[in-house]
DSSP file (Angstrom, degrees, kcal/mol; ACC not computed):
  #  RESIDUE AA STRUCTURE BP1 BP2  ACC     N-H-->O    O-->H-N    N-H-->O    O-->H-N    TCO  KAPPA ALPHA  PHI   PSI    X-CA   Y-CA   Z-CA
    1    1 A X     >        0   0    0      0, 0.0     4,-2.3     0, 0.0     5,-0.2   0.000 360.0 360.0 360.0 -37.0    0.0    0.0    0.0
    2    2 A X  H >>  +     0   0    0      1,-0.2     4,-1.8     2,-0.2     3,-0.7   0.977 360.0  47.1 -62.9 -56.1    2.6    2.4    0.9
    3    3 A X  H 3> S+     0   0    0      1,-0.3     4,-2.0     2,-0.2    -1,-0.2   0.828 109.0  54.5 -66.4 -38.2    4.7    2.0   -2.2
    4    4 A X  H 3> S+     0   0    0      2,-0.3     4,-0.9     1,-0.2    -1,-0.3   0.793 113.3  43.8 -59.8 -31.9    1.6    2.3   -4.4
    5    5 A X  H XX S+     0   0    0     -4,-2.3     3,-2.5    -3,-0.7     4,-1.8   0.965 111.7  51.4 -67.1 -64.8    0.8    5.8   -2.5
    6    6 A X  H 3X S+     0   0    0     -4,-1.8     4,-2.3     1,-0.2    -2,-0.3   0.754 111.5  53.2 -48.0 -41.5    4.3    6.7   -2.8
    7    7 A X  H 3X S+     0   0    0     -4,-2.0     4,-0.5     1,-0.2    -1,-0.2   0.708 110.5  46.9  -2.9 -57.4    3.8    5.7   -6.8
    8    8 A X  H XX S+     0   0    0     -3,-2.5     3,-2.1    -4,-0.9     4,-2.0   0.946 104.6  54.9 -93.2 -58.7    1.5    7.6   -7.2
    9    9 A X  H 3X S+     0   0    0     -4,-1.8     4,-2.2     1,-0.3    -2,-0.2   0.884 109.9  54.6 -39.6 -58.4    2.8   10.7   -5.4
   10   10 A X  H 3X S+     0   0    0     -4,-2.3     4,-1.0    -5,-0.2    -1,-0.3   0.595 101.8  53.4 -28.7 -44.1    5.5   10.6   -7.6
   11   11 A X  H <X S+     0   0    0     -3,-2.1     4,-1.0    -4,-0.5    -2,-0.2   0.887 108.0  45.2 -35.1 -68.0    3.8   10.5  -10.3
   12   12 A X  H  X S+     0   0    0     -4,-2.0     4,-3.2     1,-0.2     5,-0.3   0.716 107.1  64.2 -57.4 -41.8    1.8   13.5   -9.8
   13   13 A X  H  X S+     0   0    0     -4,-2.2     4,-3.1     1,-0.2    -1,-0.2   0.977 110.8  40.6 -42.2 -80.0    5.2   15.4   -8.5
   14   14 A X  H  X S+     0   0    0     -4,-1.0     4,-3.7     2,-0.2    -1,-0.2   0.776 108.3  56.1 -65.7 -19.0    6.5   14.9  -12.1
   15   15 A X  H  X>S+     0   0    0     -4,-1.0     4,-3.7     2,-0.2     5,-0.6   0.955 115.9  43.9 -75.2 -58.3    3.1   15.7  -14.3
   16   16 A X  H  X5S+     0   0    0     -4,-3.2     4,-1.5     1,-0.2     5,-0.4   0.913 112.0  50.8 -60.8 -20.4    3.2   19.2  -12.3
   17   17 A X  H  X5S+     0   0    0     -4,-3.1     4,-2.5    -5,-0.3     5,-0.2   0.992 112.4  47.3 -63.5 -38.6    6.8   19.6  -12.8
   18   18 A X  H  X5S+     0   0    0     -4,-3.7     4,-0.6     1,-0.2    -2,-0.2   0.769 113.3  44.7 -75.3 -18.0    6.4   18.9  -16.5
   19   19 A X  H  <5S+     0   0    0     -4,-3.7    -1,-0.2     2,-0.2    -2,-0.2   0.719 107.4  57.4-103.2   4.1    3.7   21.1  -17.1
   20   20 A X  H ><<S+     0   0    0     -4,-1.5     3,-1.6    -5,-0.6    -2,-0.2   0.897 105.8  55.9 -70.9 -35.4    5.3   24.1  -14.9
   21   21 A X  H 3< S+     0   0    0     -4,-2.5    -2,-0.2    -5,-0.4    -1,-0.2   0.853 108.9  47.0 -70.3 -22.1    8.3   23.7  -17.6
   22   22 A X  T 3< S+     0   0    0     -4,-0.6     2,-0.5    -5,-0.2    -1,-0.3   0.341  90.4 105.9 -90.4  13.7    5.7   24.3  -20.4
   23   23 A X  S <  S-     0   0    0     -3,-1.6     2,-0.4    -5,-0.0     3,-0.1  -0.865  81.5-118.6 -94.9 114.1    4.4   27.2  -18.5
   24   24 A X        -     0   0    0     -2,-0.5     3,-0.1     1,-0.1    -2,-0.1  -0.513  33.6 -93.6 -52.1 124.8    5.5   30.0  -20.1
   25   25 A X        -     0   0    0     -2,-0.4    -1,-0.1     1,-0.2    -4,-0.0  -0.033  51.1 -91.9 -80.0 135.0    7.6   32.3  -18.2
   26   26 A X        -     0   0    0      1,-0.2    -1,-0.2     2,-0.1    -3,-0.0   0.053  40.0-159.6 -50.1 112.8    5.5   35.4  -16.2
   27   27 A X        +     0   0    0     -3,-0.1     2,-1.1     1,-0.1    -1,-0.2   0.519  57.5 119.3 -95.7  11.8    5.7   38.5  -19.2
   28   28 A X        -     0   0    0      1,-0.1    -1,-0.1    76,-0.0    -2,-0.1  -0.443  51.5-170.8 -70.9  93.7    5.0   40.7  -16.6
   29   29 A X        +     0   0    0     -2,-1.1     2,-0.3    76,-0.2    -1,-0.1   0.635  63.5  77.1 -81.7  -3.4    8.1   43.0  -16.6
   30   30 A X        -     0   0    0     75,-0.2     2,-0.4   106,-0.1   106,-0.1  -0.652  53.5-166.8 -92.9 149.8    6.7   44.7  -12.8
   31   31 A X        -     0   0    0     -2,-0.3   104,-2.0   104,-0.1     2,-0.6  -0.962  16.1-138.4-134.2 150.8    6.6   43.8   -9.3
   32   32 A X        -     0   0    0     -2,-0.4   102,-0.2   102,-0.2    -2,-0.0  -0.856  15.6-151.7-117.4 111.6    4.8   45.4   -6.8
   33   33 A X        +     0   0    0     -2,-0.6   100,-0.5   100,-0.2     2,-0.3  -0.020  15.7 177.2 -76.9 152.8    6.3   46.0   -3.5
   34   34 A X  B     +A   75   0A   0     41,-1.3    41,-0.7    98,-0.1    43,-0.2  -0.914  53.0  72.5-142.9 175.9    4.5   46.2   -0.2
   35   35 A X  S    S+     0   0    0      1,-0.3    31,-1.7    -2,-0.3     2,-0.2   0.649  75.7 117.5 103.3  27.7    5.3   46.6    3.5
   36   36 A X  E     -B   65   0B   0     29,-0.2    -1,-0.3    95,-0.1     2,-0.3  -0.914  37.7-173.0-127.9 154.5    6.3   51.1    2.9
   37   37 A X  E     -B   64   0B   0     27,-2.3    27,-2.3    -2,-0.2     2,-1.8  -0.991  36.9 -95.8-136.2 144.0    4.5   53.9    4.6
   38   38 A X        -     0   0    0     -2,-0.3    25,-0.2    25,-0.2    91,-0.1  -0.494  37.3-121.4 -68.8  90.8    5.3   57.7    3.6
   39   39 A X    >   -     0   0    0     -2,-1.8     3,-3.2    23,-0.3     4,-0.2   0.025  12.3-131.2 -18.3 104.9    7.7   59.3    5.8
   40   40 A X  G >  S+     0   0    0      1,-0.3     3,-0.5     2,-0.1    -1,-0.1   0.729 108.1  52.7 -50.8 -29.5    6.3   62.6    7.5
   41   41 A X  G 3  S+     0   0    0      1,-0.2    -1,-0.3     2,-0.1    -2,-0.1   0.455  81.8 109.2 -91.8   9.1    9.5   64.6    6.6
   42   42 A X  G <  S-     0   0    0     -3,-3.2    -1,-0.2     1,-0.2    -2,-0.1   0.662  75.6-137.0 -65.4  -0.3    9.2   63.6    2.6
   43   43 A X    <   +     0   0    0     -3,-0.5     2,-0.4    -4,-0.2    -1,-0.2   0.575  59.5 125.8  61.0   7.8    8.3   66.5    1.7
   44   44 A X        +     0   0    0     18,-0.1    -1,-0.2     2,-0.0     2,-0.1  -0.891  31.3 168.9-105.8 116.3    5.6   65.6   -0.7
   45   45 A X        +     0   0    0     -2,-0.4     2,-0.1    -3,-0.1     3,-0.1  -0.314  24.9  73.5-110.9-151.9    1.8   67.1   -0.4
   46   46 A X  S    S-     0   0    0     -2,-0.1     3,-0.2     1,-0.1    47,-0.2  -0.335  93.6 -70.9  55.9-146.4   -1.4   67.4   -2.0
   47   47 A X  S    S+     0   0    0      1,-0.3    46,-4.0    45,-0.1     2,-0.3   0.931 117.2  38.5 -96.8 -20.7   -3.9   64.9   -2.5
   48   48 A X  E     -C   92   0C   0     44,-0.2     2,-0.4    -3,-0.1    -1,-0.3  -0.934  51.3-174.9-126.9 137.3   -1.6   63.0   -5.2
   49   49 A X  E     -C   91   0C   0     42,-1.1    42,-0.9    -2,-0.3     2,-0.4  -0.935   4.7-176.2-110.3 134.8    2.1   62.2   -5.6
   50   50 A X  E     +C   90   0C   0     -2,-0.4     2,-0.3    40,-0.2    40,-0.2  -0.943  25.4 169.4-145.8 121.5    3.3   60.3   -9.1
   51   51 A X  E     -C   89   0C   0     38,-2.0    38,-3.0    -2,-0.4     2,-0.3  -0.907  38.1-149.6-136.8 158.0    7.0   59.7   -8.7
   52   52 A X  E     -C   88   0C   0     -2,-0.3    36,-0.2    36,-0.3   105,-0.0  -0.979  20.0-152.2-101.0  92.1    9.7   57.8  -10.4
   53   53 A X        +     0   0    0     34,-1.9    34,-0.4    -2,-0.3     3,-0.1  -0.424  18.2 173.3 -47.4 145.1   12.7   56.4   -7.8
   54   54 A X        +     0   0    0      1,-0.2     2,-0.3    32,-0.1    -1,-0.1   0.250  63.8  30.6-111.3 -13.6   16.0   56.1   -9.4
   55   55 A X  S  > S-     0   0    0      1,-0.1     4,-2.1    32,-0.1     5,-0.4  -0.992  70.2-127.7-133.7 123.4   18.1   55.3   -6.3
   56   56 A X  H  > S+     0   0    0     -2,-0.3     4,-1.6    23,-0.2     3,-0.2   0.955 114.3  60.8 -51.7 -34.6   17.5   53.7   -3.2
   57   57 A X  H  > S+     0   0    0      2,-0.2     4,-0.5     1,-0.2    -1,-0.2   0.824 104.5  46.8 -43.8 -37.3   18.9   56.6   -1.6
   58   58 A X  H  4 S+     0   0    0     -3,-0.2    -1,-0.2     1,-0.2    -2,-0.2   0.785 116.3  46.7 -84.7 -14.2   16.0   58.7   -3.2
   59   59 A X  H >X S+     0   0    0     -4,-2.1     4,-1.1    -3,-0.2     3,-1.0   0.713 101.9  62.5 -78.2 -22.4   13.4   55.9   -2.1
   60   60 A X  H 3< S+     0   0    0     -4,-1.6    -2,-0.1    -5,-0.4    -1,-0.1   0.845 105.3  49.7 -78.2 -19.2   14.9   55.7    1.5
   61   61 A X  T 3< S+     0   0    0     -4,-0.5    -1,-0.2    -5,-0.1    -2,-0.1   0.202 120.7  34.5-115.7  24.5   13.8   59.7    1.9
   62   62 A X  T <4 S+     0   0    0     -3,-1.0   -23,-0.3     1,-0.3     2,-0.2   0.727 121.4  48.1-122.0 -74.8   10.1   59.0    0.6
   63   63 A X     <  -     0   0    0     -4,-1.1    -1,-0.3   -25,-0.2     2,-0.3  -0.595  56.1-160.3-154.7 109.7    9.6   55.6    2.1
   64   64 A X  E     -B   37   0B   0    -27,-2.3   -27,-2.3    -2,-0.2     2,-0.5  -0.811  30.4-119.4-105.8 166.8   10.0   53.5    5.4
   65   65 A X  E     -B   36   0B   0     -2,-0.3     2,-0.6   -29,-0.2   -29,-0.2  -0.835  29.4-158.5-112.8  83.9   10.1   50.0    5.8
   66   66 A X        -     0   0    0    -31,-1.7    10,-0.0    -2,-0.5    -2,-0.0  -0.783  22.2-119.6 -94.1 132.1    6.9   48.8    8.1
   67   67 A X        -     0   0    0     -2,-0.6    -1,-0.1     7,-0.0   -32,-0.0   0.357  38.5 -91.4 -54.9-173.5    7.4   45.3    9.9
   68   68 A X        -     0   0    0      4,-0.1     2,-0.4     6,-0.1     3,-0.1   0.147  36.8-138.3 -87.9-149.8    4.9   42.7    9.0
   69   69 A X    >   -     0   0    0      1,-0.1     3,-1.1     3,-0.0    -1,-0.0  -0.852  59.2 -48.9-167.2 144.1    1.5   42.4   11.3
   70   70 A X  T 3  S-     0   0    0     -2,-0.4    -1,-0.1     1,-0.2    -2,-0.0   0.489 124.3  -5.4   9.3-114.0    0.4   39.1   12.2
   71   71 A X  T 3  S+     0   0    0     -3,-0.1    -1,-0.2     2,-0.1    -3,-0.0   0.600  97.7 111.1 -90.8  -2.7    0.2   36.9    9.3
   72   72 A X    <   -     0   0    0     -3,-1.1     2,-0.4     1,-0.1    -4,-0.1   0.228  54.5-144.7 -68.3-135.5    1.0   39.2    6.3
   73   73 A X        -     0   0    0     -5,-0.1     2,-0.2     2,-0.0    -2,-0.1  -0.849  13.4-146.6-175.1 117.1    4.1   38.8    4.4
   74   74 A X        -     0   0    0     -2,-0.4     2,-0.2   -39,-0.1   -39,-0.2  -0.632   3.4-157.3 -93.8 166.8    5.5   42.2    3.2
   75   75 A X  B     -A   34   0A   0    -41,-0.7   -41,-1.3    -2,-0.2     2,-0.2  -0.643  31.1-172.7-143.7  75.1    7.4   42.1   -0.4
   76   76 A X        -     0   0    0     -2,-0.2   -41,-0.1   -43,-0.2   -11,-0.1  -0.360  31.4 -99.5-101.6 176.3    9.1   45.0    0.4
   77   77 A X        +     0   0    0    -43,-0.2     2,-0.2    -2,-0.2    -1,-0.1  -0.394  51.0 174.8 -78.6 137.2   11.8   47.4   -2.3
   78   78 A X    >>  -     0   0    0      1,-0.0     3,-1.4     0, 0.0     4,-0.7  -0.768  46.6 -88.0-122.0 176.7   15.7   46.2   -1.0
   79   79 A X  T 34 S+     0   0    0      1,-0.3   -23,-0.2    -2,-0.2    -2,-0.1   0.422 119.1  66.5  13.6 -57.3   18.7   47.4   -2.9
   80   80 A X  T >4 S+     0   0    0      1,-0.2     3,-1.2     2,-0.1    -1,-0.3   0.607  85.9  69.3 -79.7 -33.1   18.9   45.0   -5.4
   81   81 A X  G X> S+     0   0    0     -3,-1.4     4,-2.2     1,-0.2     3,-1.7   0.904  97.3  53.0 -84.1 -46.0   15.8   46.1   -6.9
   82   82 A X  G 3< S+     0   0    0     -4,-0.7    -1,-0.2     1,-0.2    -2,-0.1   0.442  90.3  81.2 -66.5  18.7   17.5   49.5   -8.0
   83   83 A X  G <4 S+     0   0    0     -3,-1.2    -1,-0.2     1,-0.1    -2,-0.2   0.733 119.9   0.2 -97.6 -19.5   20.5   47.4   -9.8
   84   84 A X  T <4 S+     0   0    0     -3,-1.7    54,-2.2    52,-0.1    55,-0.5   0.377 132.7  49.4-133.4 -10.9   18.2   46.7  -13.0
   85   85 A X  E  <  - D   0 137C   0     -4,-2.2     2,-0.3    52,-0.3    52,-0.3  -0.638  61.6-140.9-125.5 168.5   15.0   48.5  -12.2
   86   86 A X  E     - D   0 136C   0     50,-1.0    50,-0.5    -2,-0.2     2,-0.5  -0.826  32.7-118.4-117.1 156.9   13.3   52.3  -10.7
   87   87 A X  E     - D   0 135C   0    -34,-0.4   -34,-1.9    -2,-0.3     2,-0.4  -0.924  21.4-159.8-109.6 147.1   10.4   52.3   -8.4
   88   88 A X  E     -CD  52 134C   0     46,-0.6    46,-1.1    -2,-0.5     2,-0.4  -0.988  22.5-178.0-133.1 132.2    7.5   54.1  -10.1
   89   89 A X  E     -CD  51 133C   0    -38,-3.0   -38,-2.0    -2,-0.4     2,-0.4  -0.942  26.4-166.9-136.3 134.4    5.2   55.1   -7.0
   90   90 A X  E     -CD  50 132C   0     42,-2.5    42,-2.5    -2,-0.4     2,-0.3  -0.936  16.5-169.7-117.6 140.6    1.4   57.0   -6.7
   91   91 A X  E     -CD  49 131C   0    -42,-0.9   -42,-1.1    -2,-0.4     2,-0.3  -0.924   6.1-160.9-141.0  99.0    1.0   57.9   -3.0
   92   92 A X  E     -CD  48 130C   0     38,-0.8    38,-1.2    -2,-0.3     2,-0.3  -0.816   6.1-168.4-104.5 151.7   -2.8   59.2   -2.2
   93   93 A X        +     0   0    0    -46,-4.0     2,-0.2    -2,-0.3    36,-0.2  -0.915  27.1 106.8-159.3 146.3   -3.3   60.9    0.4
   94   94 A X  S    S-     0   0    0     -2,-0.3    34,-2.0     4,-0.0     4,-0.0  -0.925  80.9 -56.7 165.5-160.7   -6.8   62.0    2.3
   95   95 A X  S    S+     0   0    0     32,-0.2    29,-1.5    -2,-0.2     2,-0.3  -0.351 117.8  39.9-120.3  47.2   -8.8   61.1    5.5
   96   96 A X  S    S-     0   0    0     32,-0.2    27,-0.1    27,-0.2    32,-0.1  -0.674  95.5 -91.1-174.7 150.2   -9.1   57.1    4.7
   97   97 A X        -     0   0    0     -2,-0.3    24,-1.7    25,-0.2     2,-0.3  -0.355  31.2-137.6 -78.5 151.2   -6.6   54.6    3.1
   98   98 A X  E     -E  120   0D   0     22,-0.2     2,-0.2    -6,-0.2    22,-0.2  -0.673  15.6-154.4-135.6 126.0   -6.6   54.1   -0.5
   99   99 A X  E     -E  119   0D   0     20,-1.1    20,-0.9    -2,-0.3     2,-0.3  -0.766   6.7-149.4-109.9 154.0   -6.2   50.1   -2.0
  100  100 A X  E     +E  118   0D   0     -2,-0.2     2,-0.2    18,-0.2    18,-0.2  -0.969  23.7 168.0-153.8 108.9   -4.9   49.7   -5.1
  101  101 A X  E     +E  117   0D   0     16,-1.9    16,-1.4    -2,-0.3    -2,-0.0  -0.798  56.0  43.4-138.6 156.3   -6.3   46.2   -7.5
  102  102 A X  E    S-     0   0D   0     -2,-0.2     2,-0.2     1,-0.2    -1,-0.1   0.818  71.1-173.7  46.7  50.3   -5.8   45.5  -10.9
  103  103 A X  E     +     0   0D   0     -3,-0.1     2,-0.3    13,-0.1    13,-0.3  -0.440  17.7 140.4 -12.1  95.0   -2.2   46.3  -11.5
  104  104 A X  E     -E  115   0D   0     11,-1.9    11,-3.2    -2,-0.2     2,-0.3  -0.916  24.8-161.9-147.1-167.5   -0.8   46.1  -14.7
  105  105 A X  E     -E  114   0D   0     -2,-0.3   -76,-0.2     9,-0.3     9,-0.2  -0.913   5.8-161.0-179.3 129.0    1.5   48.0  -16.5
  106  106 A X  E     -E  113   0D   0      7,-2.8     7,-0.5    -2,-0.3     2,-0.2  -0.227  10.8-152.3 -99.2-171.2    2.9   48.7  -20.6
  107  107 A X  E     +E  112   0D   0      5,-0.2     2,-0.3    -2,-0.1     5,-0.2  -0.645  25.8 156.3-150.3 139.3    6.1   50.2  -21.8
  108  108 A X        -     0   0    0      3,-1.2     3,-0.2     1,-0.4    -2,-0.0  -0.913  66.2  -5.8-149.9 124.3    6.1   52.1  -25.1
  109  109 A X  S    S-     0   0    0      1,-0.3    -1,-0.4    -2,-0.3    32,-0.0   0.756 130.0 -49.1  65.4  91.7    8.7   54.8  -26.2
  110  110 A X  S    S+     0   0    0     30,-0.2    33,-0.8    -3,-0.1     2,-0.5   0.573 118.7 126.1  47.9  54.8   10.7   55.3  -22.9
  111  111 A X  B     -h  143   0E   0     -3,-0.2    -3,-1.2    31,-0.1     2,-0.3  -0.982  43.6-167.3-120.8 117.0    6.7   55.5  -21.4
  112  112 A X  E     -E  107   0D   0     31,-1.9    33,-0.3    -2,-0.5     2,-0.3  -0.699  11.6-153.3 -65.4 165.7    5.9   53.0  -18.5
  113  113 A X  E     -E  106   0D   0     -7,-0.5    -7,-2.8    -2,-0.3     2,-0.3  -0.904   2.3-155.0-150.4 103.7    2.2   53.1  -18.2
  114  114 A X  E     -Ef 105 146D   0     31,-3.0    33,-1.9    -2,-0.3     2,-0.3  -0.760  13.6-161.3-104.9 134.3    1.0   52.2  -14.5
  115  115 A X  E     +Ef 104 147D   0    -11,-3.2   -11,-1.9    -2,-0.3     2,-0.2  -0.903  24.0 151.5-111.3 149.5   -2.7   50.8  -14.8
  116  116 A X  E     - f   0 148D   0     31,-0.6    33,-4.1    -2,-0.3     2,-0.4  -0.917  41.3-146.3-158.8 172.4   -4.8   50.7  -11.5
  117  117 A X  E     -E  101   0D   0    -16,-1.4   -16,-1.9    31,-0.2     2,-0.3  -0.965  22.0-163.7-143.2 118.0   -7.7   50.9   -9.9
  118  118 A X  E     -E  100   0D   0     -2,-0.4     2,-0.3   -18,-0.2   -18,-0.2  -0.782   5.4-169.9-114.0-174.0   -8.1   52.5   -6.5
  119  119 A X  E     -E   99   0D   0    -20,-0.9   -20,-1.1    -2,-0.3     2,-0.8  -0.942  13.3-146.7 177.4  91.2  -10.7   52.2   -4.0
  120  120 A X  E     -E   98   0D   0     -2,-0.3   -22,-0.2   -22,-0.2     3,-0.2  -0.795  12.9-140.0-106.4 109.7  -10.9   54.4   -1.1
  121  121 A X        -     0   0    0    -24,-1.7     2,-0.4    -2,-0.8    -1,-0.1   0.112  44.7 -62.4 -77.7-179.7  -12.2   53.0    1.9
  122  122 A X        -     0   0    0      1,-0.1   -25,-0.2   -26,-0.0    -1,-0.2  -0.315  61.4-119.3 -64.4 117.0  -14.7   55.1    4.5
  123  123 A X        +     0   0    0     -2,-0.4   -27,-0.2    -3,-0.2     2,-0.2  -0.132  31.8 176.3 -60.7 157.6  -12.9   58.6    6.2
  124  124 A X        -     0   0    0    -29,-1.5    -1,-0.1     2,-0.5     0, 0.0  -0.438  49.9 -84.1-144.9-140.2  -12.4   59.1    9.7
  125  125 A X  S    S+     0   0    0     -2,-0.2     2,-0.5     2,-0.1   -29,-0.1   0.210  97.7  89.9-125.2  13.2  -10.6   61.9   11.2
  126  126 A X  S    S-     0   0    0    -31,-0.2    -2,-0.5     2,-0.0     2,-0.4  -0.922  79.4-114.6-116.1 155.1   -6.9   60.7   10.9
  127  127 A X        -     0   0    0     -2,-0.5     2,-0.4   -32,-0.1   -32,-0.2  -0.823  31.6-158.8 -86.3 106.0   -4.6   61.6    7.4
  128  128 A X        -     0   0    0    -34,-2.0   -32,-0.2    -2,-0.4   -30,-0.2  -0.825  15.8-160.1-102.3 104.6   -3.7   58.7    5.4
  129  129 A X        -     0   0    0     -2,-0.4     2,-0.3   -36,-0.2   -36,-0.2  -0.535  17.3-165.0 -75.0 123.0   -0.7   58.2    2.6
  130  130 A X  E     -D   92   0C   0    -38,-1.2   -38,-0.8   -93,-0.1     2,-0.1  -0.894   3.0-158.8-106.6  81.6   -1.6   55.4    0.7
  131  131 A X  E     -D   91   0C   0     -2,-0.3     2,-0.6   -95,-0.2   -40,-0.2  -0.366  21.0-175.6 -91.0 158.3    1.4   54.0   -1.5
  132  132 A X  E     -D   90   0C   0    -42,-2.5   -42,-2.5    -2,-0.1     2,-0.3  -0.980  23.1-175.7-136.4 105.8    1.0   51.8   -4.6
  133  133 A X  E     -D   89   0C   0     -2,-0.6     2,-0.2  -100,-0.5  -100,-0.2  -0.952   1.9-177.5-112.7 141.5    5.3   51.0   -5.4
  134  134 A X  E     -D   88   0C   0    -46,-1.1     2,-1.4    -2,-0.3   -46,-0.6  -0.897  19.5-140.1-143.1 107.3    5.8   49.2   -8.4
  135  135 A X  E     +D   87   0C   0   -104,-2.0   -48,-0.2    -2,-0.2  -104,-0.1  -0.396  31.1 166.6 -57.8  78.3    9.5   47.9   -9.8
  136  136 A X  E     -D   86   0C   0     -2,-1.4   -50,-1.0   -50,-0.5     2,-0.2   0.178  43.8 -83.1 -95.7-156.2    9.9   48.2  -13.5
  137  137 A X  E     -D   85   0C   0    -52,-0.3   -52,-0.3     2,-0.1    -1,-0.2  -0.639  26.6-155.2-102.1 137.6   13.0   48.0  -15.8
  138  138 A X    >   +     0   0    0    -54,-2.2     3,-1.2    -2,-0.2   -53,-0.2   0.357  56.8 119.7-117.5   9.6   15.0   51.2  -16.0
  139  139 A X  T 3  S-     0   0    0    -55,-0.5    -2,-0.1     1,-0.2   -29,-0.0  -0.399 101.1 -14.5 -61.4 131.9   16.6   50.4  -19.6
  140  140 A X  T 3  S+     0   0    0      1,-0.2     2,-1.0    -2,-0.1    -1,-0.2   0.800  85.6 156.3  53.1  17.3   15.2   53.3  -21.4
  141  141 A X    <   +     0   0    0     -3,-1.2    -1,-0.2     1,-0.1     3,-0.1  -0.675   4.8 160.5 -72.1  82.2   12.9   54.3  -19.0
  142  142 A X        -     0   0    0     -2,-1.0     2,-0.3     1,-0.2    -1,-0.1   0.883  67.6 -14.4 -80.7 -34.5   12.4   58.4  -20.0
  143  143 A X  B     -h  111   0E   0    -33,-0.8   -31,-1.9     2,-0.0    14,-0.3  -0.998  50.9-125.3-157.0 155.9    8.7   58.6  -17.9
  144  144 A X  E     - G   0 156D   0     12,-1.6    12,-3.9    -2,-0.3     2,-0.4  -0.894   8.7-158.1-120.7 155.4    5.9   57.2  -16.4
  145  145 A X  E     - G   0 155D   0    -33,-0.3   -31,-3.0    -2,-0.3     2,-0.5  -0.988  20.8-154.7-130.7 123.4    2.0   58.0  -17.3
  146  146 A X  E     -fG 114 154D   0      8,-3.2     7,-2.0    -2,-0.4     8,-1.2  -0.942  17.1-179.0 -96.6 120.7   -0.3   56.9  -13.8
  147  147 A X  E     -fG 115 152D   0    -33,-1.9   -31,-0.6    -2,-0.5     2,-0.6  -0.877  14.5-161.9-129.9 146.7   -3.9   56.1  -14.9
  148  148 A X  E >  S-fG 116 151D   0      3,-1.2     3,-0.8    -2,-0.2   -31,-0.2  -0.822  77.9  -5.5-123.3 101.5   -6.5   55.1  -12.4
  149  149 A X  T 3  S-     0   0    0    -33,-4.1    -1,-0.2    -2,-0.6   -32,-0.1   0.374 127.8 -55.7 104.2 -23.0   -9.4   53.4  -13.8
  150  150 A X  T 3  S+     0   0    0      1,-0.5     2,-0.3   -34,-0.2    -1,-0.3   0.219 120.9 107.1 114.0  -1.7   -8.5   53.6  -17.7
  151  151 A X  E <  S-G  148   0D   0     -3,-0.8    -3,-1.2     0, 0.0    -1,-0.5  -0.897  76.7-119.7-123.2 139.6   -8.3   57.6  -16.9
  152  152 A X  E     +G  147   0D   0     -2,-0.3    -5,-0.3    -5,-0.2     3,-0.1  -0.622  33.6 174.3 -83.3 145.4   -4.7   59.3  -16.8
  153  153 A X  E     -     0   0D   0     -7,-2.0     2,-0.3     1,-0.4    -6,-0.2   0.794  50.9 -25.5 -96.3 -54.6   -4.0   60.8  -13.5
  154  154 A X  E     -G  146   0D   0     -8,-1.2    -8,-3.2  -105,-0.0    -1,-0.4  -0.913  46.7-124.9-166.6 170.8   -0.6   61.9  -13.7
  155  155 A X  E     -G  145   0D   0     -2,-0.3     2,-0.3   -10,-0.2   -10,-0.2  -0.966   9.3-165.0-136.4 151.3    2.5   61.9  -14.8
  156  156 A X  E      G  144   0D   0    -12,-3.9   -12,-1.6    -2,-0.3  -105,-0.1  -0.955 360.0 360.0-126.3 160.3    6.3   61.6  -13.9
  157  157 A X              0   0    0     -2,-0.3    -1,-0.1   -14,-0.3  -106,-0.1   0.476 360.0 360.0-108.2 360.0    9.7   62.2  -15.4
């Protein structure tokens, strides 16, 4: 009995291996970071921020590093990220935190093009910075174009 489970397990171990090796590889050339809150000295207001990082040093004076909470798992921007890539970042800011679904992202003529959809949950009387960081490819990267919804929002250089 055992070796016939074990058979079998085996099997199944190789069918998923072989069709993850026919899985074409992810052509999504962004990642989206989590686990940062907007530093109070960053020196950015109004309601919207649309930035392009080039350095970790220029993210480290926008952006801290917040620990995990119970069970999430943060995926948060290290070093490394700035070695082939920029952060391209929308930060919303208002009296209730701002979620950020449907993700995606083009590149055309030195353009990234950040697609989103945010979603701004009920105010209450505290000021929130809501960041949406996303890690693209800095080859030829001249600007980024933010739109929220299918409608452009902003832009960065």
């Amino acid at each position: 009995m055992k070796s016939a489970l074990f058979a079998f397990a085996a099997a199944l171990i190789s069918t998923f291996a072989a069709i993850a090796e026919d899985k074409p590889a992810d052509p999504k050339p962004e990642t989206i970071r989590t686990g940062h809150f907007e530093k109070n000295n960053s020196g950015l207001k109004g309601e919207r921020s649309f930035l392009i990082l080039r350095d970790y040093d220029a993210f480290e004076k926008v952006f801290g590093t917040v620990p995990p909470l119970g069970k999430q798992k943060n995926n948060p921007v290290t070093k490394a990220d700035f070695e082939k890539g920029v952060v391209v970042a929308v930060i919303t800011r208002g009296p209730a935190v701002t979620t950020y679904g449907d993700v995606s992202g083009t590149s055309a003529d030195g353009q990234f093009t950040l697609k989103y959809k945010s979603v701004t949950g009920p105010a209450g009387t505290a000021t929130f910075a809501s960041p949406l960081l996303v890690v693209v490819p800095k080859a030829g990267l001249k600007g980024a174009i933010f739109a929220d919804d299918g409608a452009e929002v902003g832009q960065a250089k």
